[in-house]
N, C-alpha and C positions, 0 to 999 in steps of 0.2 A: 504422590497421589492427589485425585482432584479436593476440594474445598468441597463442604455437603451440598453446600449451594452451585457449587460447578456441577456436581453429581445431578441435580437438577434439572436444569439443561442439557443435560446428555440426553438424558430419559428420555426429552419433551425432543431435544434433534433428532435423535431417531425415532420418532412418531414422527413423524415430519419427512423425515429423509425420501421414502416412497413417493409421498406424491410432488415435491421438491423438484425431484431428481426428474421427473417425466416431465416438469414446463418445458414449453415454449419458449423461445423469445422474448416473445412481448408479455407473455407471464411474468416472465421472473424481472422482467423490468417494471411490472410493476409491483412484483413482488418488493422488491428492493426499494424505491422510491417508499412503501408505505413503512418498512424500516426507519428510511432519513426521516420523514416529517416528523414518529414520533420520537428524536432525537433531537431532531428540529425544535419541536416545541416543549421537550424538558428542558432547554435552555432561555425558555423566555425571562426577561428580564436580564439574563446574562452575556447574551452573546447580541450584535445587530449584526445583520448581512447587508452589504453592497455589492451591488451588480457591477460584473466589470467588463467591458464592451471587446470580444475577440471576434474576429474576421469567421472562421470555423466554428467555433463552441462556443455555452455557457457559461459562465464562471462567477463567483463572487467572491468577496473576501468580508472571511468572519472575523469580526472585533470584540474583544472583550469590552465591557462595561468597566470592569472594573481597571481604573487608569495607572494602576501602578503595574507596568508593563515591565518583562523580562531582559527586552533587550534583543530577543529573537526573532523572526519571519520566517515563517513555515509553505511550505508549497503541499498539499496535500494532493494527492493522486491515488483515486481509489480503485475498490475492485469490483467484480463483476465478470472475471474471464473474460476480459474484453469486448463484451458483447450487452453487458447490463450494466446501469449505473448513471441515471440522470444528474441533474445541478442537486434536483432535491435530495437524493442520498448522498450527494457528493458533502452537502450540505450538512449533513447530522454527522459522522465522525472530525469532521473540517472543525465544525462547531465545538464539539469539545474538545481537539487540540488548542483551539484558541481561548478556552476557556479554564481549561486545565494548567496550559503552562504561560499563560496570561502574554498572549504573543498573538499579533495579524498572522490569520493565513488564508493563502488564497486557495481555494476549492474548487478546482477544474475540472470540467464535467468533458472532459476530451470524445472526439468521434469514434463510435463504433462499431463493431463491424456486427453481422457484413453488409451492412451497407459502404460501411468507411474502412477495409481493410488496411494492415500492416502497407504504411509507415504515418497512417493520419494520425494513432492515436500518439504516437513519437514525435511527431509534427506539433502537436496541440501541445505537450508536456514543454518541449522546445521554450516555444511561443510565451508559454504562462511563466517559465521563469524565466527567460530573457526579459520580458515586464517587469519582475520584482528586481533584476539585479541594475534595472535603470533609474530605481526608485532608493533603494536600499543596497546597503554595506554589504557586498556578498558574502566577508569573515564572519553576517550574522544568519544567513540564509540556509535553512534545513530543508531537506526534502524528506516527505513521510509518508506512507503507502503500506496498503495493505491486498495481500493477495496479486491477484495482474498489478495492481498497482505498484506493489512493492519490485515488481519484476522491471516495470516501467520507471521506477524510479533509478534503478542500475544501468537500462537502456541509456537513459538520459545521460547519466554520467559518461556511458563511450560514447555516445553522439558527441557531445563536449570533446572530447579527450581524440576519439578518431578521427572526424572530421574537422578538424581544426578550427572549431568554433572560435569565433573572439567573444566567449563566453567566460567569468572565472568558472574555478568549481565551488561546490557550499560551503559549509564551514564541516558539515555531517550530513551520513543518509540515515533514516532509520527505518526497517523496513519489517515489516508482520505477515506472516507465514509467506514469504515473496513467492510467488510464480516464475523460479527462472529457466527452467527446462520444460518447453510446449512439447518435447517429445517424450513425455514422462516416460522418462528410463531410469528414473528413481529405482531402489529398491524398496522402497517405503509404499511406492503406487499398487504392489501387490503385496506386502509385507501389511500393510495395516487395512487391505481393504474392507475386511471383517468388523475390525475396531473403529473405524471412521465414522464418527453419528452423522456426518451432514455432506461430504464428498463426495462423488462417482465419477471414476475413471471415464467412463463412457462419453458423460457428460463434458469433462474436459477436451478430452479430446475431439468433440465434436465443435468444442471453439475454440481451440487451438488451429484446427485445420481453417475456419471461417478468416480467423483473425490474420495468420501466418498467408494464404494466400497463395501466389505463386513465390513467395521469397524463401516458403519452408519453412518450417518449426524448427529447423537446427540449425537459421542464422543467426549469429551472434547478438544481431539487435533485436531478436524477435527473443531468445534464449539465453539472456545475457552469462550463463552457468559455460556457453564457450567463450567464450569473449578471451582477452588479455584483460586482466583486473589489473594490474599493475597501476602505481599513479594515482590510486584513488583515495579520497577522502574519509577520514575515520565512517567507519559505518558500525552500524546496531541490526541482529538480527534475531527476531523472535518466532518461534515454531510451537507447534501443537506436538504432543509426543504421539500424539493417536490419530494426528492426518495423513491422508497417502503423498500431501508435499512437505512433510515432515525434509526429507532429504533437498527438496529445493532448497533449503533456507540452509541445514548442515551442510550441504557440498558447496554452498556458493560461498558460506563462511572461514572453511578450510582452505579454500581457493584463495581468497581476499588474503589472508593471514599469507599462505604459502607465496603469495605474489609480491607481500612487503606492504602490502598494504594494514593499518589497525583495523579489525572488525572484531564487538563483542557479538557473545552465542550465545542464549537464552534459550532451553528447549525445556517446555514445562509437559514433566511425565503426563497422562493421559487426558492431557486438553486436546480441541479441538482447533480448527482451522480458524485463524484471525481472531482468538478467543481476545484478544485485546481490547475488542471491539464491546466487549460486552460486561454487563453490571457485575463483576464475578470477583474476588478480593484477590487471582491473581492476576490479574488486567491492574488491579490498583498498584500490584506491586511492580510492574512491568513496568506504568506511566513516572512512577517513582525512580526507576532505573531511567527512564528515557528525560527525566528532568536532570538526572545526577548527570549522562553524558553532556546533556546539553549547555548546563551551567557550566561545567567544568571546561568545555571548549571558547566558550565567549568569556571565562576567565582567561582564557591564554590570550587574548587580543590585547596589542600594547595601546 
């Protein structure tokens, strides 16, 4: 059951969800953006950003203040249904991975559709850690993503793995409520539609088809839930029990495990979509699980 303070924000998400769900575009882009800054600026004094110069995108990489670093590099890639999500929102969750688990990471504001449809924003994700793994140990390098991003962060992995990148893989993915089925064939997309304070089916699907393009919402890299997971590196998966992509994150979890691959599964009873994101005590426990994978990985390094 939710935390009274999680209870809280349900309330106030569904006051919200109506007129939410009807932006635009360039609404919810700047919806979103006004998110990151104030994220942005609860971390003054703790985190600096540097701008980091890509051919296509924005990017920066967030540094802790404080110098007694982890040991780790994180790639962040956020969400937005691939259609929302400037540097400046990329910027406020970026910001507190880097701050939380006292680790660089770089915060890639990849191209959107539709102006930049399916394969720009796979292109950009590419790009920003092929960067860190020319800088940094890649046995230290996480990737982290939330929503599209967390979907994009699995993309990435069979980009690596399929096209025969001379890329390594990370060391770990970790990913929050992931998007990896664009053809939401979930049972969970009509199963929790009722219960969902801040999702709409409609909605997605209407950037699904944007992003997806002529490649389709059931290609593997657009949908990474078909893919071949085999191969792949420890990964971490966290869900809302009360989102309609609740199932994106449980089926691609089952998948990873059934392919040989280690994935843990975190589905926390009636939260909501990427609640990780947010001020709520179980997001602290979640970051708490996501410092214990990650220590525990960069202990295995001889």
């Amino acid at each position: 059951m939710p935390s009274a303070f999680s209870s809280v924000f349900i309330t106030q998400m569904r006051l919200a969800k109506g007129i939410l769900k009807n932006l635009d575009i360039e609404s919810s882009r700047k919806y979103q953006d006004i998110l990151g800054d104030l994220s942005s600026k609860a971390l003054a004094g703790k985190v600096r950003f540097e701008n980091v110069g890509f051919e296509n995108f924005e990017a920066a990489m967030a540094l802790p203040e404080d110098t007694k670093r982890s040991g780790a590099v994180f790639l962040y890639l956020h969400g937005g249904a691939y259609t929302a999500g400037s540097l400046s929102y990329a910027k406020g969750f970026g910001g507190v991975v880097a701050e939380r688990f006292s680790a660089p990471c770089l915060c890639a504001a990849y191209r959107l559709a539709p102006e930049h449809p399916f394969p720009a924003a796979l292109d950009d994700a590419v790009s920003a850690y092929a960067y860190l793994c020319e800088r940094h140990d890649p046995r230290r390098l996480f990737l982290i993503g939330e929503s599209a991003g967390g979907g994009l962060c699995f993309s990435l992995i069979l980009r690596i793995i399929e096209k025969g990148l001379s890329l390594p893989l990370p060391a770990g993915v970790i990913t929050i409520s992931p998007w990896t089925d664009l053809t939401l064939s979930g049972a969970s997309v009509n199963g929790n539609a009722q219960c969902d304070p801040s999702l709409s089916e409609k909605a997605l699907m209407h950037s699904a088809g944007l992003y997806a393009g002529d490649a389709g919402t059931d290609n593997p890299l657009v949908s990474p839930l078909f893919a071949d997971l085999s191969s792949f590196p420890p990964c971490m998966v966290f869900a809302g029990g009360s989102e309609i992509l609740r199932d994106d994150g449980t089926r691609i979890a089952e998948k990873l495990t059934a392919s040989g691959s280690k994935c843990e599964l975190y589905v926390e009873e009636g939260l909501w979509h990427a609640y990780v994101l947010f001020p709520v005590p179980e997001a602290k426990n979640a970051l708490d699980r996501i410092e214990t994978f990650v220590r525990d990985l960069l202990d295995g390094i001889e």
